[in-house]
C-alpha positions as CSV (number, residue, x, y, z in Angstrom):
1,X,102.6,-93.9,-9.0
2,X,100.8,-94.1,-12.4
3,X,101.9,-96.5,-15.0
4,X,103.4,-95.1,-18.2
5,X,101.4,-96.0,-21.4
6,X,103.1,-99.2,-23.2
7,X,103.7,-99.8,-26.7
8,X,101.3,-103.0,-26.1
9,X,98.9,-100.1,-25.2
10,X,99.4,-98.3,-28.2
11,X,99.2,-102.0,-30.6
12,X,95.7,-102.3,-28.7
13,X,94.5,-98.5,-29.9
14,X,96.1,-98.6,-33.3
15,X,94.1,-102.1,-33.5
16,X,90.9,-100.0,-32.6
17,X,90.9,-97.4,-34.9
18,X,91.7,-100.0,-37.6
19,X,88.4,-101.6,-36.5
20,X,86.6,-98.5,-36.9
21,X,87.6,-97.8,-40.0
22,X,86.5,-101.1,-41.4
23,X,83.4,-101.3,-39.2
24,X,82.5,-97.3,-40.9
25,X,83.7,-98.2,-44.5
26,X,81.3,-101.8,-44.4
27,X,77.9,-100.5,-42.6
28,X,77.9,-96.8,-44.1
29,X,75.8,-96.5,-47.1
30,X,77.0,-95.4,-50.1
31,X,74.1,-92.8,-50.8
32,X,71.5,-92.0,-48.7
33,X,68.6,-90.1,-51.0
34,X,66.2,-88.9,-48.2
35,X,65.7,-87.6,-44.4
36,X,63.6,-90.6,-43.5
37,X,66.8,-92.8,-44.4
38,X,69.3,-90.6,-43.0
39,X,67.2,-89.8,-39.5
40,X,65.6,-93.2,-39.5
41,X,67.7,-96.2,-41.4
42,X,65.4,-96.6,-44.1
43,X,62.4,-97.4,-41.5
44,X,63.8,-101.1,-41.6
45,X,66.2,-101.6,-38.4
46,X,65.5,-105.1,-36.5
47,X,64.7,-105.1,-33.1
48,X,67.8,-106.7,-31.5
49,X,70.0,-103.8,-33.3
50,X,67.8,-100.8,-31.9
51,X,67.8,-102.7,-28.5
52,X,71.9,-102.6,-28.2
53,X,72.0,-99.1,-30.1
54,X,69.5,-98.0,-27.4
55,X,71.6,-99.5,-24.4
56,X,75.1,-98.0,-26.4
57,X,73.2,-94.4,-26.0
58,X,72.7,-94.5,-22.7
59,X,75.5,-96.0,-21.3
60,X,78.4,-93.5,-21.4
61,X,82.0,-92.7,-20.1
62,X,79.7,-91.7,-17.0
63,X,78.4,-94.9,-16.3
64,X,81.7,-96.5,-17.2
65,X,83.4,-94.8,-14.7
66,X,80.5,-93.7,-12.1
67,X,79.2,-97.4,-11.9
68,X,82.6,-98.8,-10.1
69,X,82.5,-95.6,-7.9
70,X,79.2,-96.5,-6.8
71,X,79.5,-100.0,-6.4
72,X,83.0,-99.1,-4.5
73,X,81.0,-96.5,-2.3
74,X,77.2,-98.0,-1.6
75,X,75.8,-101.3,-2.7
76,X,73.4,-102.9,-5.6
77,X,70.3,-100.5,-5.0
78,X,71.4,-98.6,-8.4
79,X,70.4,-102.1,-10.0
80,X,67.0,-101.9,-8.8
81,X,66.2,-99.0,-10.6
82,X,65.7,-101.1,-13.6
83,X,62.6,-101.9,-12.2
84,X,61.5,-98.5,-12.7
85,X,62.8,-98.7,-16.5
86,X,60.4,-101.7,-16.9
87,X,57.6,-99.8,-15.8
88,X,58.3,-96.9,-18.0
89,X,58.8,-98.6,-20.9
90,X,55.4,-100.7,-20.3
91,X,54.2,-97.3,-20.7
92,X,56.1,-96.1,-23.7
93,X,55.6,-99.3,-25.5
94,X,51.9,-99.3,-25.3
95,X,51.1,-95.6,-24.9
96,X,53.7,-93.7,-26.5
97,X,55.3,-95.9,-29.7
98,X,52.0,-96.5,-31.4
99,X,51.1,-92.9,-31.5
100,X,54.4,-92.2,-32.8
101,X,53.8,-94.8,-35.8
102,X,50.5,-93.5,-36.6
103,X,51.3,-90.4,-37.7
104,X,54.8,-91.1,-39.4
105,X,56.4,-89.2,-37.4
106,X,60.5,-88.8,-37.5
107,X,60.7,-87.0,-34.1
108,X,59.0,-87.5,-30.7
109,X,58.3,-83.9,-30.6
110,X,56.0,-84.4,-34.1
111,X,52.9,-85.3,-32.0
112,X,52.8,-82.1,-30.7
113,X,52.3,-80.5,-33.7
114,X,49.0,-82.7,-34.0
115,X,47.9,-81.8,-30.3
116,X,48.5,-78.4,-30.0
117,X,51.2,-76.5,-32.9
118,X,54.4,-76.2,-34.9
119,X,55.1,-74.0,-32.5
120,X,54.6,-75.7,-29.5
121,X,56.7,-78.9,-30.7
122,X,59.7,-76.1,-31.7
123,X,59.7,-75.3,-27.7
124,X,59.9,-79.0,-26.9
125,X,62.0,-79.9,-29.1
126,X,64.2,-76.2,-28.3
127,X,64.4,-78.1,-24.5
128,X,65.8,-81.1,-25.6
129,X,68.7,-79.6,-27.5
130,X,69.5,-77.3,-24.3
131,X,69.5,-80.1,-22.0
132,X,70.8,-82.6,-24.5
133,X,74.1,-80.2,-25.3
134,X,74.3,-79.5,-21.9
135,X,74.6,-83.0,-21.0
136,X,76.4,-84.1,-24.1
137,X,79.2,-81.7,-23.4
138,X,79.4,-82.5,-19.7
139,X,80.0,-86.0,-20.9
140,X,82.4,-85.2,-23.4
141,X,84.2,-83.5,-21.1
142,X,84.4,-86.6,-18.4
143,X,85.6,-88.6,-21.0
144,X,87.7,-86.4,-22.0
145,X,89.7,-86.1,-18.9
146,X,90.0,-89.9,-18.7
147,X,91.5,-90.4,-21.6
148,X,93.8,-87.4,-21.1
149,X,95.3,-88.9,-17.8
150,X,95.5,-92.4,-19.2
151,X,97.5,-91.2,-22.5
152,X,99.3,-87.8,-21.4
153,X,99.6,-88.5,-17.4
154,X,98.6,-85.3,-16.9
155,X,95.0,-83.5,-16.2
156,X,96.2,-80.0,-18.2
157,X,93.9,-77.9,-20.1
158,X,95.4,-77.9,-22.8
159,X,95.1,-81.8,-23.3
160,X,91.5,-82.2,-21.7
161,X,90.3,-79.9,-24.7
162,X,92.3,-81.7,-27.1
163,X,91.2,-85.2,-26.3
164,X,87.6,-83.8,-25.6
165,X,87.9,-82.3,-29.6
166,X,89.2,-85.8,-30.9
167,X,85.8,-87.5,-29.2
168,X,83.9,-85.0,-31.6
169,X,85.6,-85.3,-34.6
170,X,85.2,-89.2,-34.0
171,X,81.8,-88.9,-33.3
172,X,80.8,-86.7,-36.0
173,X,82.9,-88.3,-38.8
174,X,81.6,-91.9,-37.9
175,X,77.8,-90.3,-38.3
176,X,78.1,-87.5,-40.8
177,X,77.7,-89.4,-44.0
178,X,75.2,-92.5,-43.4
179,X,73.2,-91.3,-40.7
180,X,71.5,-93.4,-38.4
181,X,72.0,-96.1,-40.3
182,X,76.1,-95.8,-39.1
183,X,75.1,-94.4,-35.7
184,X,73.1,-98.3,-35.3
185,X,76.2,-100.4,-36.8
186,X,79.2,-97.9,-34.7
187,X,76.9,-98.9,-31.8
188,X,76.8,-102.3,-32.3
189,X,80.9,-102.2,-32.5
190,X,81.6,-99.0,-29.6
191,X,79.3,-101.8,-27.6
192,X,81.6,-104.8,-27.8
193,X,84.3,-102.9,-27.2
194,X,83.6,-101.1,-24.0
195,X,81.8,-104.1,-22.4
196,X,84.5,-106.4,-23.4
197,X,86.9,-104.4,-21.7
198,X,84.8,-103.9,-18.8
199,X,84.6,-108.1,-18.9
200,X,88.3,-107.9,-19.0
201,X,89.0,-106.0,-15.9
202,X,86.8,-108.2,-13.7
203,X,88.6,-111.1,-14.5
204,X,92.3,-109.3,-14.3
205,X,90.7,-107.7,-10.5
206,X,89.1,-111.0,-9.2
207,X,92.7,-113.1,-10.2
208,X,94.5,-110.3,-8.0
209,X,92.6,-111.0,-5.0
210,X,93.6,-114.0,-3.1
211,X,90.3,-114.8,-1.2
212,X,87.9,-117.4,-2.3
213,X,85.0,-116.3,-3.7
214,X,83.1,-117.6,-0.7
215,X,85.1,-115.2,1.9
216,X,84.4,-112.1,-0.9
217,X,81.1,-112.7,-0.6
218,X,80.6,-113.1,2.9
219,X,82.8,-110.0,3.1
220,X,80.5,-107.7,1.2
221,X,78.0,-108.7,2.8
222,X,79.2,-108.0,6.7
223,X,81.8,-105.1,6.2
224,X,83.3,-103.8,9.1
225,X,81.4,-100.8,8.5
226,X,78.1,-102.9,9.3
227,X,77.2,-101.8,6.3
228,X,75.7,-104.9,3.2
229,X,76.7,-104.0,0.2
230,X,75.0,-107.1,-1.6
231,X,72.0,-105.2,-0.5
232,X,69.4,-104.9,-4.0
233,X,66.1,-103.2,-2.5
234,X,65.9,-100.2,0.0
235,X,62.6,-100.0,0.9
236,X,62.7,-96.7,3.0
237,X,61.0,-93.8,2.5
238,X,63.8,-91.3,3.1
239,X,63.1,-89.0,-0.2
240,X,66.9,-88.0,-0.5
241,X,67.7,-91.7,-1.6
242,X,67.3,-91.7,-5.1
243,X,67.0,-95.9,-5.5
244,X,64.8,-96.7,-2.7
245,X,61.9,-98.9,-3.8
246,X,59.5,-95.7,-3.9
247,X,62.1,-93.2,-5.9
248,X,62.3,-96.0,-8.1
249,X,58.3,-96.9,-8.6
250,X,57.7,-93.2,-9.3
251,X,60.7,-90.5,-10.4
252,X,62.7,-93.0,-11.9
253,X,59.9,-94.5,-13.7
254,X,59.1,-91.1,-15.0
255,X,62.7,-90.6,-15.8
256,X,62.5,-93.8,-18.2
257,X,59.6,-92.7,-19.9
258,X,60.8,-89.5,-21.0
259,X,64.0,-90.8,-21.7
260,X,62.6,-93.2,-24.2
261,X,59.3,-91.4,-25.6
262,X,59.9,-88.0,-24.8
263,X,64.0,-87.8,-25.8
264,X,65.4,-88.1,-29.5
265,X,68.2,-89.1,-28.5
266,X,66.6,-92.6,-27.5
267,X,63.1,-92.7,-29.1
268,X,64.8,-92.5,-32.9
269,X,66.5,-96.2,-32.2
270,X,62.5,-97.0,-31.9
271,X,61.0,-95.0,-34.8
272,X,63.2,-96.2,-37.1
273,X,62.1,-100.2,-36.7
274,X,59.7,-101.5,-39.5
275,X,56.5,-101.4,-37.2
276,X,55.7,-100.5,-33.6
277,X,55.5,-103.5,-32.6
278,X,59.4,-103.9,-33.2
279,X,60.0,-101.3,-31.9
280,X,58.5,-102.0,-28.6
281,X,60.1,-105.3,-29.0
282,X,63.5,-103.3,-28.8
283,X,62.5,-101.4,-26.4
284,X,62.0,-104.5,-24.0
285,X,65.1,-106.2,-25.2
286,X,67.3,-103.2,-24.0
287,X,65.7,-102.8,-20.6
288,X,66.4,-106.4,-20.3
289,X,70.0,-106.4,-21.4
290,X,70.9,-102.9,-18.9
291,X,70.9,-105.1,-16.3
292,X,73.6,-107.6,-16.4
293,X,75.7,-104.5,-18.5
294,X,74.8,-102.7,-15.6
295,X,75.7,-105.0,-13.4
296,X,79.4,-105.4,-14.5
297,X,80.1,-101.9,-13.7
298,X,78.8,-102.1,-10.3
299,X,80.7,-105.2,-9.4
300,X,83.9,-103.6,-10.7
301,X,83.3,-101.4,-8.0
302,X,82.8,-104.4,-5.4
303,X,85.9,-106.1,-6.1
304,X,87.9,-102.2,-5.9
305,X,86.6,-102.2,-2.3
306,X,87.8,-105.8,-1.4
307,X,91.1,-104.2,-3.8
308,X,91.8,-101.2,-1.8
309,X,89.1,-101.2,2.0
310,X,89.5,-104.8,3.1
311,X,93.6,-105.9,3.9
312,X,91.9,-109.1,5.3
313,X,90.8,-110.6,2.4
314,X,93.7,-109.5,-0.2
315,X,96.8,-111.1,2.9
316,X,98.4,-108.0,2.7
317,X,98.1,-107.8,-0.9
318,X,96.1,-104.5,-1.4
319,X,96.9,-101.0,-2.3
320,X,96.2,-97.6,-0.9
321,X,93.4,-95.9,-2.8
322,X,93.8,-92.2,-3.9
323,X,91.0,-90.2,-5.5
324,X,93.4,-87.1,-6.4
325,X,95.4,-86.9,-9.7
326,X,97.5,-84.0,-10.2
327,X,94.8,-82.2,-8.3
328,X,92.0,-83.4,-10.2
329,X,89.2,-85.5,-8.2
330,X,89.0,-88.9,-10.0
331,X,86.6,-91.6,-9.5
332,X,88.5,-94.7,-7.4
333,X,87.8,-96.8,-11.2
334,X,90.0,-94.0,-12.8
335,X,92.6,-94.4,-10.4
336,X,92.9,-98.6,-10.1
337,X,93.5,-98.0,-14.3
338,X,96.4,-95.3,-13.6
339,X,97.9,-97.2,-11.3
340,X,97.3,-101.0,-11.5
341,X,96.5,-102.1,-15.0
342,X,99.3,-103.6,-17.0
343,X,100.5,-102.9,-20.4
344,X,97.6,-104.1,-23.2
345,X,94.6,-104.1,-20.8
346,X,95.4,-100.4,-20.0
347,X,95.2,-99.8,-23.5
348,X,91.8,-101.7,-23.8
349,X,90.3,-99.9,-20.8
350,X,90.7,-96.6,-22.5
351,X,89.5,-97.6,-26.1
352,X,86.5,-98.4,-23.7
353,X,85.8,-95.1,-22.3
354,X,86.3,-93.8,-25.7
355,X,84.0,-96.6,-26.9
356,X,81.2,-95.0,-24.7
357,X,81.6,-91.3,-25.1
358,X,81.7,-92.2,-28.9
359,X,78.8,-94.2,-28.9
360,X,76.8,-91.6,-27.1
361,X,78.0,-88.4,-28.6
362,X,77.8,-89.8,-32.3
363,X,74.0,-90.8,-31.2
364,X,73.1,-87.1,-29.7
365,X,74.6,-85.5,-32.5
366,X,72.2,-87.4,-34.9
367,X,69.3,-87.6,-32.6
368,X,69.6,-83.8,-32.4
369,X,70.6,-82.8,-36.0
370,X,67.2,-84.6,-36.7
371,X,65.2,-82.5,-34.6
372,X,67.0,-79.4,-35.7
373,X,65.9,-80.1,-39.5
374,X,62.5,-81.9,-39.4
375,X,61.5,-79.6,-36.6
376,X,63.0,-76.2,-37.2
377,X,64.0,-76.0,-40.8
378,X,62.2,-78.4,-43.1
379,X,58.9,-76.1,-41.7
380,X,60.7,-73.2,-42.5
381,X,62.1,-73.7,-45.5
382,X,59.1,-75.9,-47.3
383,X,57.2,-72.2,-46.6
384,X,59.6,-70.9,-49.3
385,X,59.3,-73.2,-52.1
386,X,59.8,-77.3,-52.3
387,X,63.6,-78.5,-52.2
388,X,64.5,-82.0,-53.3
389,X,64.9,-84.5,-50.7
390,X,68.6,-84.7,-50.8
391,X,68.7,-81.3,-49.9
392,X,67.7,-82.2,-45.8
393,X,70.2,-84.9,-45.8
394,X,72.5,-82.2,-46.4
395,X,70.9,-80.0,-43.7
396,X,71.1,-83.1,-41.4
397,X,75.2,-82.9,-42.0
398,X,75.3,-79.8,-41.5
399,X,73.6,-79.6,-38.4
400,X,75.7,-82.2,-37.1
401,X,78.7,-80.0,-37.4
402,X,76.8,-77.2,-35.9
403,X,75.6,-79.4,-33.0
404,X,79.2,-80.9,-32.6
405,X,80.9,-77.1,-32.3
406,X,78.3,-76.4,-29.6
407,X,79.2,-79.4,-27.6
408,X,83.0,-78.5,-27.7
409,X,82.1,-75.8,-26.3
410,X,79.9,-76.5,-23.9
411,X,82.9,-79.5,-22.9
412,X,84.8,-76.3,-22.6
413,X,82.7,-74.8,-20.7
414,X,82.6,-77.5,-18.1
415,X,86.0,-77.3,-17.7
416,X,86.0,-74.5,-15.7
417,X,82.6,-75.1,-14.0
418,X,83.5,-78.2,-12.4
419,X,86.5,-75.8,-10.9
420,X,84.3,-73.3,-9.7
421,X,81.2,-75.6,-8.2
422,X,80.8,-78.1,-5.6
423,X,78.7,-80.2,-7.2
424,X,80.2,-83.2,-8.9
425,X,80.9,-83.7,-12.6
426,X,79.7,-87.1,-12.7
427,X,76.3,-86.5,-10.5
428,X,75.6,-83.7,-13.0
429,X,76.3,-85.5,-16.2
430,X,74.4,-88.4,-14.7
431,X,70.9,-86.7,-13.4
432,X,71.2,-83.0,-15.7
433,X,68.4,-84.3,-17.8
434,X,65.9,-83.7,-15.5
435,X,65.8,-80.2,-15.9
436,X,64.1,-80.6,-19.3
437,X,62.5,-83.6,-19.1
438,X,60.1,-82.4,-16.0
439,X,58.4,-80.2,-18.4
440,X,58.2,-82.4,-21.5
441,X,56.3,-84.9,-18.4
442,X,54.0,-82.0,-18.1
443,X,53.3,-81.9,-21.9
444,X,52.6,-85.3,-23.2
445,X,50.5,-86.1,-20.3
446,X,48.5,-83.6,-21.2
447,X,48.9,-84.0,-24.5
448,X,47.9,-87.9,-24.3
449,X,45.2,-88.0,-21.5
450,X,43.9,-84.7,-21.5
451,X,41.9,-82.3,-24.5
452,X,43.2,-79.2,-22.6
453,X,46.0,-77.0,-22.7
454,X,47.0,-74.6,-25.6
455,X,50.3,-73.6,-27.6
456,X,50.9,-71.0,-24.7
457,X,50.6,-73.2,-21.7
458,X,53.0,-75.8,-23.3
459,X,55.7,-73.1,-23.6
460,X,54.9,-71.7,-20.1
461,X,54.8,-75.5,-18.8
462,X,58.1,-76.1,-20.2
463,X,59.5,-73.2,-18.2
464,X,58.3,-73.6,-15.4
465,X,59.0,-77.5,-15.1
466,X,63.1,-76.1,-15.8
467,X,62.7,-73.6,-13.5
468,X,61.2,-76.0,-10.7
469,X,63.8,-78.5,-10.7
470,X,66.2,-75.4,-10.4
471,X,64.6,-74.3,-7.7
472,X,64.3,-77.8,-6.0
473,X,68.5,-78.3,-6.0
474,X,69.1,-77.9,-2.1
475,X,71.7,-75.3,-2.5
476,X,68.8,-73.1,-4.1
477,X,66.3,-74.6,-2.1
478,X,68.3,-73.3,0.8
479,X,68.8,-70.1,-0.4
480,X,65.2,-69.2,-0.5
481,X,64.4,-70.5,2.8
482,X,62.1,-73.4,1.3
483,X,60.7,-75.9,3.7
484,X,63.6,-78.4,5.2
485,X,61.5,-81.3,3.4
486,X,62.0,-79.6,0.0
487,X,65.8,-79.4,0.7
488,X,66.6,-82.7,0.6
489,X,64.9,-84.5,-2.1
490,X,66.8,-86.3,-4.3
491,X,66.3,-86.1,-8.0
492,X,63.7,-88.6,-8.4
493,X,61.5,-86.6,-6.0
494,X,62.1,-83.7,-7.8
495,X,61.3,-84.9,-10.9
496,X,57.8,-86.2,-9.3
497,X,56.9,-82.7,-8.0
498,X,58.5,-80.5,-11.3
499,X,56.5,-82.9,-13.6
500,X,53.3,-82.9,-11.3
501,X,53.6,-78.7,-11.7
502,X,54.2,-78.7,-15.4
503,X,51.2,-80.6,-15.8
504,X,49.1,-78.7,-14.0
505,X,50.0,-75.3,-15.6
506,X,50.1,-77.2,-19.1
507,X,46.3,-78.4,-18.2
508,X,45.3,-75.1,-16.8
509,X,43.4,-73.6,-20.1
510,X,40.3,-75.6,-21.7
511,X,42.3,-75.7,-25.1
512,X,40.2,-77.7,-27.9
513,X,41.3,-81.0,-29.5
514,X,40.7,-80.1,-33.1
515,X,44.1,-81.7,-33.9
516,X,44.0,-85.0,-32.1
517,X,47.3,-86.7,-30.9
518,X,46.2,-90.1,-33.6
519,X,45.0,-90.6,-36.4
């Protein structure tokens, strides 16, 4: 039976928003004159700010919510995958973010222009806001049903959408006049929040079990299931386990280097540091930081399994775990806060999932609303006549709102896919950017370590690297009688092979290198 929502609840919300507002009327600036200080803070952001602005965008309400399922369901292998973050941003650090300096550039997508075209850093930067409002929405829309449950008690359309709107308005309000420059300082705050909470609930689940921490221990690691789930490394080769030691050397490696050199959403935190060597500085300090942030979400998951799977360790004190909510499939985290949290910390739970959709929908909307203008319209409009400066910070705004409108939507939209698919919500919103980034792989590789390739084959690379990881899902995969081998990779693997074929159609013409990627 779900707890109703307290008026200590409500005290803890109210004291949130109040928060907010102060946090937003102290860090925003009062005028911001041009669209290197509304896309980039003025070029001046330190290194420890862009580290926790960089974690804040890419923790969201998925990984506050799919960390405890996974911890409850498998073990610490997800934490290894950090070693595959290291790698890739070795990569991006000393590759990628010096480039990026040298030419000035305000977008990761502003390279290409020097390698190849406008045009061909238009298509890459045309597949990051696909797959970035794809995801975005998706994301939205998780949150959205969270914080639905936990303040209606009911999963309903109607207040899904409505909660899912609020998270937008929030997001776009708290970015639309200062820029990055409020995105960095709302991060710094939506941060606290959502980990402090997190901090909150491991101490309120450890007190409720009555077993020594000794017995927990030794309990997780000899279930009765013969299964360990203190386990950190899994060093098989079975390519459909997406955090064994090889997915995690090679696809998720990959998947960190695109996600911070290749993805605005990420690589503006970096570009708008004084030099690149703070910014690669920030980049370290955030890779760093994922891990113990991490690592509170997985061991939420631990302690629900000693919670609700083992009776031996709680003497009889445990509960029956559900994953169904007025017909909605919730993760086992979602239902532990319906059902177990008391008055106060239940209100503090859900200002942290609102803390992380915020977080990382105010960042996407600015991350994208900077492509959209320095990428797409500043080129088109400086063709008809100079503007003052002001007038792209206005653009910027303005895209934001567009951007926001399509993310409704698209949180809309998810609505009823997730009731008309059998693949998960929280898989999808965790793994969707692979679609685009196996492409933009095939791109900058070639882009950075080759003098081939031409305008055309970066669109047709682009395509086909989408197309590829489409094709490599297993229900697809299946459905065009693909070898059994293909059918079961998981989406490290596929990232691996979809990048490897983006490259070599992106390589495949002798291009020239008139317009060289530095300067």
């Amino acid at each position: 039976m779900t707890l109703p929502f307290s008026l200590a609840d409500w005290l803890v919300i109210g004291a949130y928003l109040l928060l907010l507002l102060a946090g937003g009327w102290i860090f925003t600036p009062r005028s911001t004159a041009t669209a290197h200080d509304y896309f980039l803070a003025g070029g001046n952001v330190p290194a420890w700010l862009a580290a926790i602005s960089v974690l804040s965008a890419t923790q969201s309400a998925a990984t506050f919510l799919g960390g405890p399922d996974y911890g409850y369901r498998g073990d610490l292998t997800y934490l290894s995958g950090n070693i595959g973050a290291l790698l890739g941003a070795v990569f991006v650090a000393h590759v990628m973010i010096p480039r990026f300096y040298a030419i000035e550039a305000t977008t990761a997508y502003e390279l290409l222009t020097r390698r190849f075209s406008i045009r061909a850093t238009r298509w890459a930067g045309g597949m990051f806001l696909i797959g970035r409002i794809f995801a975005g929405g998706a994301r939205v829309y998780l949150a959205a049903i969270a914080l639905a449950m936990v303040i209606t008690g009911t999963v309903e359309a109607s207040g899904i959408m409505i909660a899912a709107a609020l998270l937008i308005v929030a997001s776009v309000l708290f970015t639309f006049v200062g820029g990055l420059r409020s995105v960095l300082w709302n991060d710094l705050i939506q941060f606290v929040v959502y980990l402090g909470s997190a901090l909150a609930v491991v101490v309120f689940l450890r007190l409720s079990i009555p077993a020594s921490t000794a017995e927990i221990v030794a309990g997780l690691a000899h279930t009765p299931e013969g299964v360990d789930k203190l386990r950190l490394f899994d060093f098989s080769i079975d390519p459909s386990r997406p955090f064994s030691m090889l997915a995690v050397v090679t696809g998720l490696a990959l998947l960190y280097i695109a996600n911070a050199g290749m993805d605005q959403d990420t690589t503006q935190r970096l570009l708008a540091c004084e030099d690149a060597r703070t910014g690669a500085r920030g980049l370290y300090l955030s890779v760093f930081a994922t891990v113990p942030v991490v690592a509170v979400f997985i061991l939420i998951g631990l302690l629900l399994y000693v919670f609700y799977d083992r009776p031996d360790l709680m003497r009889g004190a445990g509960a029956v775990a559900g994953n169904r909510f007025g017909g909605e499939k919730i993760s086992i985290f979602m239902h532990y806060i319906l059902t177990q949290l008391p008055g106060g910390l239940r209100g503090l739970v859900t200002i942290g999932i609102c803390a992380a959709a915020v977080a990382t929908t105010n960042s996407a909307l600015n991350a994208m609303s900077s492509v959209l203008v320095q990428d797409f319209y500043r080129p088109w409009r400086e063709r008809r006549g100079t503007v003052a400066e002001r007038h792209y910070v206005q653009a910027g705004r303005a895209g934001m709102g567009v951007i926001g409108v399509a993310m409704l939507a698209m949180a809309v939209v998810s609505y009823y896919w997730q009731r008309h698919s059998g693949m998960g919500l929280l898989e999808f919103a965790l793994q969707v950017m692979v679609f685009t980034y196996a492409g933009l792989l095939g791109v900058y590789f070639t882009a950075l370590f080759t003098t081939r390739g031409t305008t055309g084959s970066v669109i047709a690379a682009l395509l086909i690297g989408f197309v590829a990881v489409v094709v490599l899902q297993p229900a697809v995969a299946e459905a065009l009688a693909l070898p059994l081998a293909l059918r079961s990779l998981s989406f490290p693997f596929q990232l691996c092979l979809a990048a490897a074929i983006a490259f070599a159609v992106c390589a495949a013409p002798s291009g020239t290198a008139a317009r060289p990627a530095t300067r």
